[in-house]
C-alpha positions as CSV (number, residue, x, y, z in Angstrom):
1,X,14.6,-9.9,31.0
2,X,11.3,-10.8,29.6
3,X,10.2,-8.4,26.8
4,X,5.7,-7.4,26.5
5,X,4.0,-4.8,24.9
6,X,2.8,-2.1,26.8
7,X,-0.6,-0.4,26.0
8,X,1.2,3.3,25.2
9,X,3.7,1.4,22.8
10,X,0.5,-0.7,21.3
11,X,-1.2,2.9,20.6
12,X,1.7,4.8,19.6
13,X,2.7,2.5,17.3
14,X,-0.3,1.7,16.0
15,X,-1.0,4.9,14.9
16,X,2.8,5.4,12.9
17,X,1.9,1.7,11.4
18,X,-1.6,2.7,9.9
19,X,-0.1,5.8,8.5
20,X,2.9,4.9,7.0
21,X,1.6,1.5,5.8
22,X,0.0,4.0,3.0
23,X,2.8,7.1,3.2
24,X,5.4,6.2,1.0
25,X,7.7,6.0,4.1
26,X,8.4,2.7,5.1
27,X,6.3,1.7,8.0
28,X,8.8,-1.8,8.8
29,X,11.7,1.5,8.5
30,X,9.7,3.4,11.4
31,X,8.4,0.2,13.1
32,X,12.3,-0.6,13.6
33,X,13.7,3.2,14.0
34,X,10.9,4.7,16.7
35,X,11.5,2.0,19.5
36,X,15.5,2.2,19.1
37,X,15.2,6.0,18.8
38,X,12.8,6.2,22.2
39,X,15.6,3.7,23.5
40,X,14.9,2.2,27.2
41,X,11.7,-0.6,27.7
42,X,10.7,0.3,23.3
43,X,13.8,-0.8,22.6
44,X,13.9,-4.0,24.3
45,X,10.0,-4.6,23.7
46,X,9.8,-3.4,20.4
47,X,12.7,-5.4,18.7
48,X,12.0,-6.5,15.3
49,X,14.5,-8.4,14.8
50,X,14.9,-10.1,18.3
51,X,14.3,-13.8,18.5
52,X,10.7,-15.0,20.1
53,X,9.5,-11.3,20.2
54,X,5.9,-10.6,20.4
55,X,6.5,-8.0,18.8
56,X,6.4,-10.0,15.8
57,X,2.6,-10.9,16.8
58,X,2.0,-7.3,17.3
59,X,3.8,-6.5,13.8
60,X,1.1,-9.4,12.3
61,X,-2.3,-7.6,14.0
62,X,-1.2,-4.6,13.1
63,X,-0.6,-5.3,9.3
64,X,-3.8,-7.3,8.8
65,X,-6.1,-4.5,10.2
66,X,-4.3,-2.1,7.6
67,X,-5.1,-4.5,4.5
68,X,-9.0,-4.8,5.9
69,X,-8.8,-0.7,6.5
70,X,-7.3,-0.8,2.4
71,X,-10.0,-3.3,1.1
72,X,-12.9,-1.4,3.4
73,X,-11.7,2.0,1.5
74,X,-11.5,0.4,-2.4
75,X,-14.6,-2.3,-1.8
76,X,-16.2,-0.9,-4.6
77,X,-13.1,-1.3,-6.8
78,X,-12.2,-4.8,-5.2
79,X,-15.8,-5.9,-5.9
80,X,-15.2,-5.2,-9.8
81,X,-12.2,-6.8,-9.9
82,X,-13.2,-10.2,-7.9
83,X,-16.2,-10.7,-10.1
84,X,-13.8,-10.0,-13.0
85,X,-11.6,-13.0,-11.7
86,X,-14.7,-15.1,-11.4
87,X,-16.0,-14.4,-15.1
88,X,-12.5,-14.8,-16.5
89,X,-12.6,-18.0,-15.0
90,X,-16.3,-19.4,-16.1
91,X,-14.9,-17.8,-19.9
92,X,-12.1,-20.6,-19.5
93,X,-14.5,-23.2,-18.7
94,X,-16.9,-22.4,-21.6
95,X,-15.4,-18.9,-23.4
96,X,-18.1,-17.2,-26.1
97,X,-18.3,-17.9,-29.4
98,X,-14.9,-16.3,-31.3
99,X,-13.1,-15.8,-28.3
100,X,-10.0,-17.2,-27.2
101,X,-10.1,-19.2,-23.7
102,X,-7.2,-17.6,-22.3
103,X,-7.9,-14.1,-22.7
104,X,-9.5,-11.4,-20.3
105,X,-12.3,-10.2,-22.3
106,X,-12.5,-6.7,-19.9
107,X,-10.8,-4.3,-18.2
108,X,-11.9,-5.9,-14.6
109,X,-10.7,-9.2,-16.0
110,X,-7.4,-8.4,-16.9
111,X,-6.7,-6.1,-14.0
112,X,-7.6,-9.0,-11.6
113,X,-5.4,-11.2,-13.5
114,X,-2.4,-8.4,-13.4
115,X,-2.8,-8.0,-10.0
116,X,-2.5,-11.5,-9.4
117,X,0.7,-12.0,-11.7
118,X,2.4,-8.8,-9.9
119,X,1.6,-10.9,-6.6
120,X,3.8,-13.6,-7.1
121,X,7.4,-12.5,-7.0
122,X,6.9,-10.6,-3.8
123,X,5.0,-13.5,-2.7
124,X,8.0,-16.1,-3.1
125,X,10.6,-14.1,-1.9
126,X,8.6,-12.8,1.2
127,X,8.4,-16.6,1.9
128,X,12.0,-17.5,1.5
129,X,13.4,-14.3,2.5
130,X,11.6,-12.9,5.3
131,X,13.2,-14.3,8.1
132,X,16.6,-13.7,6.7
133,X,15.8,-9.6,5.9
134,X,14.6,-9.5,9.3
135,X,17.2,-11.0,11.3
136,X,20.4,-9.6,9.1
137,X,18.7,-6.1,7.9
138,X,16.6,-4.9,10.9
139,X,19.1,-3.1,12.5
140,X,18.3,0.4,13.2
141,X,21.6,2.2,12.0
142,X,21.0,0.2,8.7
143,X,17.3,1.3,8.8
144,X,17.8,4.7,8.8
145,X,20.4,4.4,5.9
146,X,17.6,2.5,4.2
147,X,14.9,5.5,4.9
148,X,17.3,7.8,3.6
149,X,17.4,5.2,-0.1
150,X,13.3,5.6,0.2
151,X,13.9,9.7,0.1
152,X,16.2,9.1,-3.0
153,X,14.1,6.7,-4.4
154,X,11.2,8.9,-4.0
155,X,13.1,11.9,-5.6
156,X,14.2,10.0,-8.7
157,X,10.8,9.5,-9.2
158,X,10.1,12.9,-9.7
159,X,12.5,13.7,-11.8
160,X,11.3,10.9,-14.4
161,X,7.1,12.7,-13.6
162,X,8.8,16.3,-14.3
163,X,9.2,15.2,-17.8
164,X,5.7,14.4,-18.6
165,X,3.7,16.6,-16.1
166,X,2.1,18.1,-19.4
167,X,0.4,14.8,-20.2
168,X,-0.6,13.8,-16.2
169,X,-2.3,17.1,-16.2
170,X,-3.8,16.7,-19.0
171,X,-5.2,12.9,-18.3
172,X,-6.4,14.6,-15.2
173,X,-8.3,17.2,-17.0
174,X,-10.0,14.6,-19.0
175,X,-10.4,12.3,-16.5
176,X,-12.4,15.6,-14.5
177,X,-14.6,16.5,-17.7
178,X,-15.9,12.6,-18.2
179,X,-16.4,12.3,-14.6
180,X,-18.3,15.4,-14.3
181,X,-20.6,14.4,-17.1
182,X,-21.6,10.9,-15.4
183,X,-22.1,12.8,-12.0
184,X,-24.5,15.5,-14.1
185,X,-26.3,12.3,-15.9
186,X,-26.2,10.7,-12.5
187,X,-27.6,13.9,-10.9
188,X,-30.2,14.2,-13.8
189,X,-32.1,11.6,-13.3
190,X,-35.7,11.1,-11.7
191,X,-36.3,9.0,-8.8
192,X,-34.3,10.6,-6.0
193,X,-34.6,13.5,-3.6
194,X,-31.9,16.2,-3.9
195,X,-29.3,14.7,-1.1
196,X,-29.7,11.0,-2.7
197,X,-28.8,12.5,-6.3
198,X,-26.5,14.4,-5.2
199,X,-24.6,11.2,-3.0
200,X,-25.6,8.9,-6.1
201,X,-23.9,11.5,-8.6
202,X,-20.5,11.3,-6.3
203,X,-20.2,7.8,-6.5
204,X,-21.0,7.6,-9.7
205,X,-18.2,10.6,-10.2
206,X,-15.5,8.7,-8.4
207,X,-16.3,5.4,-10.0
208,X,-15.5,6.7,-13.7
209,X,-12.3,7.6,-12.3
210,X,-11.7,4.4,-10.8
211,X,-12.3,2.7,-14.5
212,X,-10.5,5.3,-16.3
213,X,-7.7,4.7,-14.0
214,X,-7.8,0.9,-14.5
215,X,-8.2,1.0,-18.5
216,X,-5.0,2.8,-18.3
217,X,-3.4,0.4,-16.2
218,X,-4.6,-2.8,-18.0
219,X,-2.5,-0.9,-21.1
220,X,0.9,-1.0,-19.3
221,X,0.7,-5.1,-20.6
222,X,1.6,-8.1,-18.4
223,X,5.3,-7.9,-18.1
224,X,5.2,-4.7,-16.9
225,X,2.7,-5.7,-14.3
226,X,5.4,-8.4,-13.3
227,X,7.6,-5.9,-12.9
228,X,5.8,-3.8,-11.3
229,X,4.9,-6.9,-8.5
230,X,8.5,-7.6,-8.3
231,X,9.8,-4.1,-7.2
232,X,7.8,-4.6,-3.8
233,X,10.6,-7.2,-3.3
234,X,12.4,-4.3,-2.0
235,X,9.8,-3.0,0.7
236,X,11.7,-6.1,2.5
237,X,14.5,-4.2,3.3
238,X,13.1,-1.6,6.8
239,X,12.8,1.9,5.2
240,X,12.1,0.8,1.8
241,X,8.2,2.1,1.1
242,X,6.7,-1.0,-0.9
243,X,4.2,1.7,-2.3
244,X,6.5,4.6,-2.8
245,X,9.2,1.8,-4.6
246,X,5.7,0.7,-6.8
247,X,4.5,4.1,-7.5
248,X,8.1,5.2,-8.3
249,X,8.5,2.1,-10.9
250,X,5.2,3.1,-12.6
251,X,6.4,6.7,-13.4
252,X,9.4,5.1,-14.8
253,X,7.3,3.1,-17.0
254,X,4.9,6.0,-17.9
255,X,2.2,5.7,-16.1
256,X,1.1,9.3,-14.2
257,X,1.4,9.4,-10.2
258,X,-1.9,8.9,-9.7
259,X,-2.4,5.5,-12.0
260,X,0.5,4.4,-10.2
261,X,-0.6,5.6,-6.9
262,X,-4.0,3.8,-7.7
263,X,-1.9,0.3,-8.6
264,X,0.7,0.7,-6.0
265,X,-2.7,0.8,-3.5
266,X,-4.3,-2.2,-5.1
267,X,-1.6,-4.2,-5.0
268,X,-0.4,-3.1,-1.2
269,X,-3.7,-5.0,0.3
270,X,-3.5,-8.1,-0.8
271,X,0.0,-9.0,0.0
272,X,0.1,-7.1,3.6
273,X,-3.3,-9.4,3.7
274,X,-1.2,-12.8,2.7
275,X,1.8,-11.8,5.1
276,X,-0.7,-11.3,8.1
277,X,-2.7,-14.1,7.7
278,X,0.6,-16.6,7.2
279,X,1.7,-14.9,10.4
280,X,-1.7,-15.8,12.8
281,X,0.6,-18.7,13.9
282,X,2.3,-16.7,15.7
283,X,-0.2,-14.5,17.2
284,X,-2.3,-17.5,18.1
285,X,0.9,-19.2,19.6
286,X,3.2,-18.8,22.5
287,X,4.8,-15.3,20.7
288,X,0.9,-13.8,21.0
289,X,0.5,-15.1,25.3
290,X,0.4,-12.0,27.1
291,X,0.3,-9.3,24.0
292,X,-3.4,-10.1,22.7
293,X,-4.9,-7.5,24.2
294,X,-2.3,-5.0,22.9
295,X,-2.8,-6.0,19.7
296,X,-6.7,-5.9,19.5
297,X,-6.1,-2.3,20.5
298,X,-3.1,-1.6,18.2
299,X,-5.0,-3.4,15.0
300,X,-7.5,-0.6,15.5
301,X,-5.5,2.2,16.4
302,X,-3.7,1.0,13.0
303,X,-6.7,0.2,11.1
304,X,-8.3,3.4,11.8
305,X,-5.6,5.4,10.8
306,X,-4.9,3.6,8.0
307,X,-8.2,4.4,6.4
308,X,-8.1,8.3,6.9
309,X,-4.1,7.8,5.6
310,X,-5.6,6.5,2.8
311,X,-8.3,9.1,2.0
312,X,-5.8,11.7,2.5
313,X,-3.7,10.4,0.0
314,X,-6.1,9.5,-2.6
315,X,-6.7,13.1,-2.8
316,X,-3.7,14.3,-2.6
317,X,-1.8,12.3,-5.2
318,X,-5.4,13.2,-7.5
319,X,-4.0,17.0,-7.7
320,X,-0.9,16.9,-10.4
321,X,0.7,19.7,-8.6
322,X,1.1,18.1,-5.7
323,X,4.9,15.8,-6.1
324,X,7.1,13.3,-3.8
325,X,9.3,15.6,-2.9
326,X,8.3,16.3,1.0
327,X,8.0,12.8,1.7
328,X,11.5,12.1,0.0
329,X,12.7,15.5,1.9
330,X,11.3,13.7,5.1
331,X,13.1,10.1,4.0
332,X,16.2,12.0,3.7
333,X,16.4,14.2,7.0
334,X,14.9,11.3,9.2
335,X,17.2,8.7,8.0
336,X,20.4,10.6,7.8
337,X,19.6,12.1,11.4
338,X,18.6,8.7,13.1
339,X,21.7,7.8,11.4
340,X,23.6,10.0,12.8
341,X,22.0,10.6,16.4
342,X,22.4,6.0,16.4
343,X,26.1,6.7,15.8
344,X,26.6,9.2,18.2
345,X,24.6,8.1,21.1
């Protein structure tokens, strides 16, 4: 029986993409559990791992209206860094007097340059291994044992922040103070009616933060940045959160939630960016005839969300006594129910 895409199943799961993309949840996990869970037409439809499914298209819309909803959100922060890239490049073609050639001479430099080095390894294998994860891992039994990994994954983490919650809080109190002072100096100065201060001081306020954030990160060094790149090599496997696995893998290392949150985020958009845009084949081919319209509407359903996902979250993971531990909670009891209610059915 011919499989499509209904507009219901194009909104519905559109909306879980956009938010779990950014939750660390898994959104391939849910994208494979919802449609076998619903059972009837989603099931058949909304096959993953089937052969020719335009679902795959759907999966490809979907994943690039998330990376543009990411890049929309950190433009400011993705502007640095890009003219960072550009200047590290014009220092190799003609570096300043007493430098060396090869070296990022600022924080935006050497952040763009870690970003792309933590790129690579997920790159590769997400080239040679796709198809096969797919195919041999996007079962929904194995899935849900996977999104029950994520909750344990997730709770490890945790356990490695409850050891050094005295130093996140107080990063977070110093970050607070400096910031405050460049939204009063901000707020200070003559030119501007009260609003526009008051709008200019904000921004100027959440930029510190940004650049505090990424000072710290550029400290971590480059092989940890591989490292880092490389763990999203797991986000392969449905129910596997690239950003909770990334965020997780920071703490390890010592960076606080939110730095890692903050890198985990940076990183996200362009790889789901790369995988989307290596996948427009497919949506402009035979797999995307009869589904386009579906996923216009679930790439904005997804985008949307996505972008309020993402505020959400920035502020939540900004307040240390926030933790993990209800999304692992949730990892846990999904997983090991769909589990078992996959089993039993």
């Amino acid at each position: 029986m011919y499989a499509h895409i209904t507009f219901p199943e194009a909104i519905v799961v559109g909306l879980i993409q956009g938010v779990t993309e950014l939750f660390p949840v898994s959104s391939l996990g849910h994208s494979v559990l919802i449609p076998a869970l619903i059972g009837g037409s989603w099931a058949q439809d909304l096959n993953v791992s089937a052969p020719e499914s335009p679902y795959l298209a759907f999966i490809v819309g979907m994943h690039v209206a998330t990376a543009i909803a990411m890049i929309i959100f950190f433009w400011r922060d993705w502007l640095r860094i890009i003219k960072g890239f550009f200047a590290s490049i014009a220092h190799v073609i003609r570096p300043a007097p007493g430098t060396r050639r090869w070296e990022p001479q600022d924080t935006d430099q050497t952040l763009a340059w870690m970003i792309i080095l933590a790129t690579i390894p997920v790159g590769i294998a997400g080239l040679v291994l796709e198809h096969d994860f797919r195919v041999y891992f996007s079962k929904p039994r194995l899935t849900a044992l996977f999104l029950a990994l994520n909750g344990v994954i997730l709770l490890a983490g945790e356990q490695a922040r409850k050891r050094r919650i005295a130093l996140d809080e107080q990063q977070s109190a110093a970050d607070r103070e400096a910031a405050d002072r460049e939204m009063a100096a901000a707020a200070a100065r003559p030119g501007a009616g009260r609003h526009a201060a008051g709008q200019r001081a904000m921004k100027e306020q959440q930029a510190s933060l940004a650049v505090q954030s990424d000072r710290r990160l550029t400290q971590v060094g480059w092989l940890s940045a591989l490292g880092l790149g490389a763990a999203q090599i797991f986000a392969l496997l449905p129910g596997i959160s690239r950003d909770g696995i990334v965020m997780v893998c920071g703490m390890f290392r010592g960076l606080s939630r939110q730095d890692a949150a903050r890198f985990s985020f940076l990183l996200s958009a362009p790889v789901i960016l790369a995988a989307g845009v290596l996948k427009i084949p497919d949506l402009t081919g035979p797999l995307g005839a009869g589904v386009r319209g579906q996923v216009l509407v679930g790439s904005i359903v997804s985008g949307v969300a996505a972008y309020l996902a993402l505020r959400f979250l920035v502020r939540y993971y900004s307040d240390s006594a926030r933790t993990l531990t209800p999304f692992a909670i949730y990892c846990l009891a999904a997983g090991i129910g769909s589990a078992i209610y996959l089993t039993i059915r």
